[in-house]
C-alpha positions as CSV (number, residue, x, y, z in Angstrom):
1,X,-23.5,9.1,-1.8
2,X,-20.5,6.5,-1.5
3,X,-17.4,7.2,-3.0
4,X,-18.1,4.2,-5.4
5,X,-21.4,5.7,-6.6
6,X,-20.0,8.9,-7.1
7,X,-16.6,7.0,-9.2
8,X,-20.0,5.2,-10.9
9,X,-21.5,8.2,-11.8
10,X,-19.2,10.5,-12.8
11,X,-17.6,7.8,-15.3
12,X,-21.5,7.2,-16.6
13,X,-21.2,10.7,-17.6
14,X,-17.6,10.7,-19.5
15,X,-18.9,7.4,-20.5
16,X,-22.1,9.1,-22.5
17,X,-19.4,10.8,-24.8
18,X,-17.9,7.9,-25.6
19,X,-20.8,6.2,-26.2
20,X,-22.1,8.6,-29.0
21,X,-18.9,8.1,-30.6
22,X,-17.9,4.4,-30.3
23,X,-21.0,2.9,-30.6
24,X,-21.1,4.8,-34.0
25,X,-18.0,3.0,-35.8
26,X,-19.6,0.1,-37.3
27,X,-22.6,2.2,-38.7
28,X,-20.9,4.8,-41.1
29,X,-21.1,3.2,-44.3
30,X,-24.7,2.3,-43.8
31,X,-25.4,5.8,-42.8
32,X,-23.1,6.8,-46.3
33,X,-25.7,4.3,-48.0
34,X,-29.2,5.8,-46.6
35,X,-28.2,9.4,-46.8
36,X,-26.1,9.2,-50.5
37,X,-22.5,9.9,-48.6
38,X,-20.5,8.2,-51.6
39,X,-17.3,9.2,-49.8
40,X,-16.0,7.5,-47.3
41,X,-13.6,10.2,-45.6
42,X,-16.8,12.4,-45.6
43,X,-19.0,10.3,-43.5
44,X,-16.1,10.5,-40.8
45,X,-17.8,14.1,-40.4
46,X,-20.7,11.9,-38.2
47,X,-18.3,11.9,-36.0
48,X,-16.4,15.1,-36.4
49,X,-19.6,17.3,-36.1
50,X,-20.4,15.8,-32.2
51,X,-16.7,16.9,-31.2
52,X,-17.1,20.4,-32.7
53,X,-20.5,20.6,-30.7
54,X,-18.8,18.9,-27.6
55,X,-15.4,21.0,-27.6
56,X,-17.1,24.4,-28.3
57,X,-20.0,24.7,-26.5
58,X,-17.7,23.8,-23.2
59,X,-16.8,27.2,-22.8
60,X,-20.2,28.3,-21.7
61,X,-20.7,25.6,-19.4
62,X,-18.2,25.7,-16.9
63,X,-19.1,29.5,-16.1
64,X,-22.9,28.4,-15.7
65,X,-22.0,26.0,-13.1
66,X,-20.1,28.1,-11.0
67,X,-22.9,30.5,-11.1
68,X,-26.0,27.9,-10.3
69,X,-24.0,25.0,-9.1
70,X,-23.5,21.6,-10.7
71,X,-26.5,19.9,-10.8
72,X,-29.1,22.1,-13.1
73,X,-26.7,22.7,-16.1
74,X,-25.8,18.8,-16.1
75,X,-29.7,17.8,-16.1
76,X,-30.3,20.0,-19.0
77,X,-27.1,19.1,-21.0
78,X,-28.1,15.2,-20.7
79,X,-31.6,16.5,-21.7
80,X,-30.4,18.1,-24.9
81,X,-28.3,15.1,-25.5
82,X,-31.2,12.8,-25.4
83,X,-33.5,14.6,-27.4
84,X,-30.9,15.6,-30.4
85,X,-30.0,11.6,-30.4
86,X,-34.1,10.5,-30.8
87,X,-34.1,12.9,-33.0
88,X,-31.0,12.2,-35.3
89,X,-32.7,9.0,-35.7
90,X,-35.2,10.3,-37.7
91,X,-32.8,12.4,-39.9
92,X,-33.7,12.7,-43.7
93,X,-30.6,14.0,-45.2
94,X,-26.8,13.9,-44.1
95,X,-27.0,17.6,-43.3
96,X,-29.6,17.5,-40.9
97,X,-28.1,14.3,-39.0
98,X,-24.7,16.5,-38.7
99,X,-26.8,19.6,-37.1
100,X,-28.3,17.4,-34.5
101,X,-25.3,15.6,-33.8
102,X,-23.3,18.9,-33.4
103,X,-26.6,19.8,-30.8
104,X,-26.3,16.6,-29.3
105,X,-21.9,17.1,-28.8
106,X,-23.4,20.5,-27.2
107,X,-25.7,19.0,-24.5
108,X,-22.9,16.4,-24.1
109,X,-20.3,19.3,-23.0
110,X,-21.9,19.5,-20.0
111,X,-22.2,16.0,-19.2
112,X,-17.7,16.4,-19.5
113,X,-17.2,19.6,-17.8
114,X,-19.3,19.1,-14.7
115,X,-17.9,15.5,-14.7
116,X,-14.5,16.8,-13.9
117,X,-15.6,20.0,-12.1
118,X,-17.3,16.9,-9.5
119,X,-14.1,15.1,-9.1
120,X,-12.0,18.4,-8.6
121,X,-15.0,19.9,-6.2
122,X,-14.5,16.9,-3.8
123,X,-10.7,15.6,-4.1
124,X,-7.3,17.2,-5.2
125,X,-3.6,16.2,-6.0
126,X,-3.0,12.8,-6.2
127,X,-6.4,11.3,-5.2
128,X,-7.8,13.6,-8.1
129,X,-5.3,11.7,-10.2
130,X,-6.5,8.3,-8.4
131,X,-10.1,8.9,-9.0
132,X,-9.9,10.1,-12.6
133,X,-7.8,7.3,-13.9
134,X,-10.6,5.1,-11.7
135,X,-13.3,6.7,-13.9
136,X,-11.0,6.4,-16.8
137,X,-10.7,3.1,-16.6
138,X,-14.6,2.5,-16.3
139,X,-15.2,4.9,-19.3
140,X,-12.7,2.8,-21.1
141,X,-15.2,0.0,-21.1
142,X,-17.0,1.8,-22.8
143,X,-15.1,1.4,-26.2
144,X,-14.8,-1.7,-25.4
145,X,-18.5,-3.2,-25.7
146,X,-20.1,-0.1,-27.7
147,X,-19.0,-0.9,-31.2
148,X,-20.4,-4.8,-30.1
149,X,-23.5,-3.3,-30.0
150,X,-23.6,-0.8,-32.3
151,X,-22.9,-4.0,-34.3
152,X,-25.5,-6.1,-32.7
153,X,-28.0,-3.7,-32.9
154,X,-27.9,-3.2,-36.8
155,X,-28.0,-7.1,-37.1
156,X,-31.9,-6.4,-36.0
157,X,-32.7,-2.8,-37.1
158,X,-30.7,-0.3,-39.5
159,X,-28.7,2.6,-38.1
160,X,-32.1,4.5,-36.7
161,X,-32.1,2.4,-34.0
162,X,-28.3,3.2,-32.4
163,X,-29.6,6.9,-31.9
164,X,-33.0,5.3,-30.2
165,X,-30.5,3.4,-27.8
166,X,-28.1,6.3,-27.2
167,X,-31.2,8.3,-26.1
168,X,-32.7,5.7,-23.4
169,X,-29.1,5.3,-22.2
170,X,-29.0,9.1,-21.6
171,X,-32.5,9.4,-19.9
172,X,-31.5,6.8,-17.6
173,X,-28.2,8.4,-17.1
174,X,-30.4,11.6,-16.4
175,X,-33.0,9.5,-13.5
176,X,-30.0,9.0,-11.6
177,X,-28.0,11.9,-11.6
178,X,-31.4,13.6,-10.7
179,X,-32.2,11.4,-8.0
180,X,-28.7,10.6,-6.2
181,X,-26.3,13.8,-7.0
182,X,-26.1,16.4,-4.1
183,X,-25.1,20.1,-5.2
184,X,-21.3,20.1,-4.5
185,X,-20.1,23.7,-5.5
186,X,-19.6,25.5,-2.1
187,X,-21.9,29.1,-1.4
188,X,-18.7,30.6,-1.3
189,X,-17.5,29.5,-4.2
190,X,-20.4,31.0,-6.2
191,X,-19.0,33.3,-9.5
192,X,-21.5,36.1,-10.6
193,X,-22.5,35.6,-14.4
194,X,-21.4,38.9,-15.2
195,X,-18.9,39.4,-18.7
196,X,-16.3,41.0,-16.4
197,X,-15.9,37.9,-13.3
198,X,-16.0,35.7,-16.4
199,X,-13.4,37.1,-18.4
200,X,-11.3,37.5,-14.5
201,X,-11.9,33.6,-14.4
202,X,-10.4,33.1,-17.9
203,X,-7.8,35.0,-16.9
204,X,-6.9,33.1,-14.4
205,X,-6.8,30.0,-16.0
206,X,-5.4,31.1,-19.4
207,X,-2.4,32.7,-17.2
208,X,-1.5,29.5,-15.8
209,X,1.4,27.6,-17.6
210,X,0.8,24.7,-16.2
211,X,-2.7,24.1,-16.8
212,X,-2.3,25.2,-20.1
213,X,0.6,23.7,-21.5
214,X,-0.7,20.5,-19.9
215,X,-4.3,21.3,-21.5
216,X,-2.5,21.6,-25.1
217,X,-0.1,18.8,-24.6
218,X,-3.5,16.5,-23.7
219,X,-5.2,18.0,-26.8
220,X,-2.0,16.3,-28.8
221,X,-2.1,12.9,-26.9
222,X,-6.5,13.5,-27.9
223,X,-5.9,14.1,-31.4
224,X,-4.2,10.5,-31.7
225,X,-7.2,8.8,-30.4
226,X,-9.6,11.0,-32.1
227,X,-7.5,10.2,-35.6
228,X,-8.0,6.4,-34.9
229,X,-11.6,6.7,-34.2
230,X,-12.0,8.8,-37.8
231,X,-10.2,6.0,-39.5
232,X,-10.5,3.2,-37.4
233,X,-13.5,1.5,-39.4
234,X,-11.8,2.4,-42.8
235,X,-8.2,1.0,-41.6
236,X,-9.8,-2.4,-40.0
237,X,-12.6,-3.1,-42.5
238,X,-11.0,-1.9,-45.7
239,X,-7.3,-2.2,-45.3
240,X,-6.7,-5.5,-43.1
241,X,-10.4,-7.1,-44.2
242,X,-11.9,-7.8,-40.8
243,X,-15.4,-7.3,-41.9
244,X,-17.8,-8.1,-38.9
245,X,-14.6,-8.8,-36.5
246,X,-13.9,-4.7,-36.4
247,X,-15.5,-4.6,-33.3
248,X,-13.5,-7.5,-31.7
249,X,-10.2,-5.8,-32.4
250,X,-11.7,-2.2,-31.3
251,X,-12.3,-4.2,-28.0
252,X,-9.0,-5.8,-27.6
253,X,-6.9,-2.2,-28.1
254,X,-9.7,-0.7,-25.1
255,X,-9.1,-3.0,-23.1
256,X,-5.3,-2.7,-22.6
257,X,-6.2,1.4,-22.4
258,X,-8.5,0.2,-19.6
259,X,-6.4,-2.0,-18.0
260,X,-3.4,1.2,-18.5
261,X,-5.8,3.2,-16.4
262,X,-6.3,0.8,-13.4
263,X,-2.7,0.1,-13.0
264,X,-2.1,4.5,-13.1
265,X,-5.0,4.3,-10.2
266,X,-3.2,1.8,-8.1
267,X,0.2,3.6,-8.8
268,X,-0.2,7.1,-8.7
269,X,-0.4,7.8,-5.1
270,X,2.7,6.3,-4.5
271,X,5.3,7.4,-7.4
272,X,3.4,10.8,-8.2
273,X,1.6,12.1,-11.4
274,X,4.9,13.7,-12.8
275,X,6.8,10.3,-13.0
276,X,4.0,8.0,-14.3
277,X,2.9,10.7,-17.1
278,X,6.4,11.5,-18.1
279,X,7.4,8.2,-18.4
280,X,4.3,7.3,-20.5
281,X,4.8,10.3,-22.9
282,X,8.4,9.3,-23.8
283,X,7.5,5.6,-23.7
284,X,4.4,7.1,-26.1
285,X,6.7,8.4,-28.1
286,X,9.5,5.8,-29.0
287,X,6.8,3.7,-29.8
288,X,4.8,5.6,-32.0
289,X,8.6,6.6,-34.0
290,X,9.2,3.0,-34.5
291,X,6.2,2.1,-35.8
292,X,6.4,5.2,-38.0
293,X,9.8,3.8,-39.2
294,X,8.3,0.0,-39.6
295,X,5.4,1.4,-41.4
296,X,7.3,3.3,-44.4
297,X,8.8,-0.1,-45.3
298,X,5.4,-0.8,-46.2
299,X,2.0,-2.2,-44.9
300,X,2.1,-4.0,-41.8
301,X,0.5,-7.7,-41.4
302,X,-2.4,-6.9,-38.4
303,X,-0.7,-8.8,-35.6
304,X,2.3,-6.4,-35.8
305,X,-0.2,-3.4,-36.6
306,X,-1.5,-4.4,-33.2
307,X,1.5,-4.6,-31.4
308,X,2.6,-1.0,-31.8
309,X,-0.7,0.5,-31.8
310,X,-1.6,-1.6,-28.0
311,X,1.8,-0.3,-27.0
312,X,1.5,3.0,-27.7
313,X,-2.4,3.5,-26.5
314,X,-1.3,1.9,-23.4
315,X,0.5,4.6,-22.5
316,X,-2.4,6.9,-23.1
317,X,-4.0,5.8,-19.8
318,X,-1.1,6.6,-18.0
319,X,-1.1,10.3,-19.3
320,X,-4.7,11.5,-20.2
321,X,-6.1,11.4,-16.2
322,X,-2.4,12.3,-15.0
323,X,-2.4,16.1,-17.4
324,X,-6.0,16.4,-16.8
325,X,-5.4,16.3,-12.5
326,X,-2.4,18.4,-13.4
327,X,-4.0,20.9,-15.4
328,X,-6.8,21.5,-12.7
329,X,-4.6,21.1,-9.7
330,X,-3.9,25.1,-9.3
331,X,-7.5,26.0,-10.6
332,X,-9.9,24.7,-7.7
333,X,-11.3,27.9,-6.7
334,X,-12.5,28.8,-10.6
335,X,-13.3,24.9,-11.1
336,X,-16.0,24.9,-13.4
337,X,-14.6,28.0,-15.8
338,X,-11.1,25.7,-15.3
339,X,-13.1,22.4,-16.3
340,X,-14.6,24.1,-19.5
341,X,-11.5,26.3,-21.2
342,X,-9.1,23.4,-20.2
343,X,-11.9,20.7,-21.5
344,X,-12.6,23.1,-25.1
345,X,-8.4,23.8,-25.7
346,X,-8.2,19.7,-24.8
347,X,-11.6,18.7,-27.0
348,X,-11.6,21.0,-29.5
349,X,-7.5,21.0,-30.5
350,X,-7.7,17.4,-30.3
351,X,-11.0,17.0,-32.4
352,X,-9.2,19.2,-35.1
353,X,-6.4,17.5,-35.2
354,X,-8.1,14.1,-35.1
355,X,-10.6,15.6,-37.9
356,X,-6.9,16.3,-40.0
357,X,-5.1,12.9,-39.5
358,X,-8.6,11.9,-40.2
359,X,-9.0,13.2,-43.8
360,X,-5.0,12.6,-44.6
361,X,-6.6,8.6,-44.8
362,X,-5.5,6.9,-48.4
363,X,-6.4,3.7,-48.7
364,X,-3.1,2.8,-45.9
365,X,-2.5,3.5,-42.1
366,X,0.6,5.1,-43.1
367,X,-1.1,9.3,-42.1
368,X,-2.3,7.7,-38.7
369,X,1.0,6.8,-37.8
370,X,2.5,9.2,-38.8
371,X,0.3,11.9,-36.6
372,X,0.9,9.4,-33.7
373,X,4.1,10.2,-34.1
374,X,3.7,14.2,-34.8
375,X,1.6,14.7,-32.1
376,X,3.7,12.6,-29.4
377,X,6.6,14.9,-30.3
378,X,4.5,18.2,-29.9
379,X,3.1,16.8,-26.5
380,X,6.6,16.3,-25.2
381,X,7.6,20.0,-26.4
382,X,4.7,21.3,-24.4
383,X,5.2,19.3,-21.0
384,X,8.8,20.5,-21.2
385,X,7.4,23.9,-21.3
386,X,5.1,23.8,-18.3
387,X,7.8,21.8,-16.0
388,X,10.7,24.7,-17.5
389,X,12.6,21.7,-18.9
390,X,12.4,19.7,-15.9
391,X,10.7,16.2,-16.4
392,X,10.1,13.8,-13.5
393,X,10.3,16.2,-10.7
394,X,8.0,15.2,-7.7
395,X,7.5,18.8,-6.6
């Protein structure tokens, strides 16, 4: 396989989450409508109940693979995926659309942790740091063209239909990962799937400062973007009026966050993880506490809403591939059990505290700032923790 297939595949599998999450946005309310969800904060759970499934089951999956390699877990988590999203699309009730879409965040986990357990397997350091914002970048495109079609789709069919495409997305997702990906977890690498090696593999990772102060500090940065994606349709569609043109805007803030992660690929090998992430988070952060201030004055006109939020999510694709490489830089011989406890602390702190900034919605985009700003000032705490006070260092 070519390096660029690999970049190509591995960001078709981050790119799957993304997918069941984006492409969802401009749906909601007519999934409120079909199933009687009167409130609107409450259909965000559509959302929320795919993270809980995605950040939890991770756990489990990372130990699997380094017991039986990388490439039978991944077929059957895309398999699960796929059938839970043909299935949600015959859901009767709300209830039963959040159980499968909990499944379906399940099968997805390993679709996340064997996409980073790949890249980690095959490169380290600074090319790690290279390829991810790389995949990044392409995963970022995703966001970009899925709430398009999410919106195109229901111009031709109601909201069944976005599960029906999610699921022939997946399978073909699944043809080629079955087809093209060769095993890449070393014999020697191979962890018995015993309850004592396990819990000596979370030990090793959960010891590491590093990894986890960076792991918490990206579940902060996380919770941000998963607060936006709650209330993105709500803020958009019911507090600036953009109707049909939600998906346009949506576009326009991915496509600086993709154009963030190409310019961290073409820089990172030369000034080093520490000095492009660091930079970002305090950049990340004097944004987010200006717009904070701007916003208590009152509501923003969209063009200035804009401004602050492009800023500030620009920096997110200078930090999100820069902690992730530097959370799984010490970790390469436990890679898959690393992958999956750093990828459920990441997932499931940020899906909690995206679920929170979330519900705090009312009727203004004042709570989203405002947990911008909370959780920008937590990440910094944290990454001054794992470097012992010590930003920028090269080392």
């Amino acid at each position: 396989m070519s390096r660029m297939e690999f970049i190509a595949m591995v960001a078709s599998l981050m790119a799957l989450n993304a997918l069941s999450i984006d492409i969802m946005l401009p749906s909601l309310q007519q999934i409120g409508e079909s199933l009687g969800v009167a409130d609107a904060n409450q259909r965000q759970l559509v959302l929320s109940a795919y993270v809980v499934g995605f950040g939890g089951a991770q756990l489990f999956f990372g130990p699997i693979a380094d017991r039986f390699g990388r490439r039978k877990p991944l077929l059957i988590g895309i398999v699960i995926y796929a059938v839970c999203a043909l299935l949600a699309a015959f859901s009767s009730s709300f209830g039963m659309l959040l159980l499968l879409r909990m499944a379906q965040g399940i099968g997805a986990a390993a679709t996340r942790v064997i996409a980073v357990t790949l890249v980690r397997d095959v490169f380290g350091g600074r090319q790690m740091a290279e390829i991810m914002s790389i995949v990044m970048m392409v995963f970022m495109v995703v966001p970009v063209l899925a709430p398009g079609f999410g919106q195109l789709i229901m111009l031709f069919g109601e909201w069944h239909l976005i599960f029906v495409f999610i699921a022939l997305v997946a399978l073909a997702v699944l043809a080629w990962v079955a087809l093209r990906l060769p095993e890449t977890l070393k014999p020697a690498d191979r962890r018995e799937l015993r309850f004592g090696k396990i819990m000596e593999a979370f030990r090793i990772v959960l010891s590491n400062r590093m990894s986890v102060c960076y792991a918490f500090a990206t579940a902060a940065v996380f919770g941000a973007m998963f607060g936006f994606l709650n209330s993105a349709q709500q803020i958009f569609v019911e507090v600036y009026g953009l109707g049909v043109w939600f998906p346009a805007v949506f576009a326009l803030v991915a496509t600086f966050m993709a154009l963030s992660s190409f310019i961290n690929s073409r820089l990172v090998g030369r000034f080093g993880m520490r000095t492009l992430s660091h930079g970002a988070l305090v950049g990340f952060m004097s944004v987010c506490f200006v717009w904070l201030l701007a916003s208590l004055v009152g509501t923003l006109p969209l063009w200035l809403f804009l401004v602050f939020f492009i800023a500030a999510m620009f920096q997110f694709g200078w930090i999100g591939a820069n902690f992730n490489a530097l959370a799984m830089e010490p970790l390469g011989h436990v890679a898959g059990t690393a992958s999956s406890v750093l990828g459920f602390l990441q997932t499931a702190g940020g899906g909690l505290i995206g679920a929170l900034i979330g519900q705090l919605y009312n009727g203004t985009a004042l709570p989203l700032v405002a947990g911008f700003c909370a959780v920008s000032f937590i990440a910094f705490v944290l990454v001054l923790v794992a470097e012992r006070g010590r930003l920028f260092s090269r080392l």
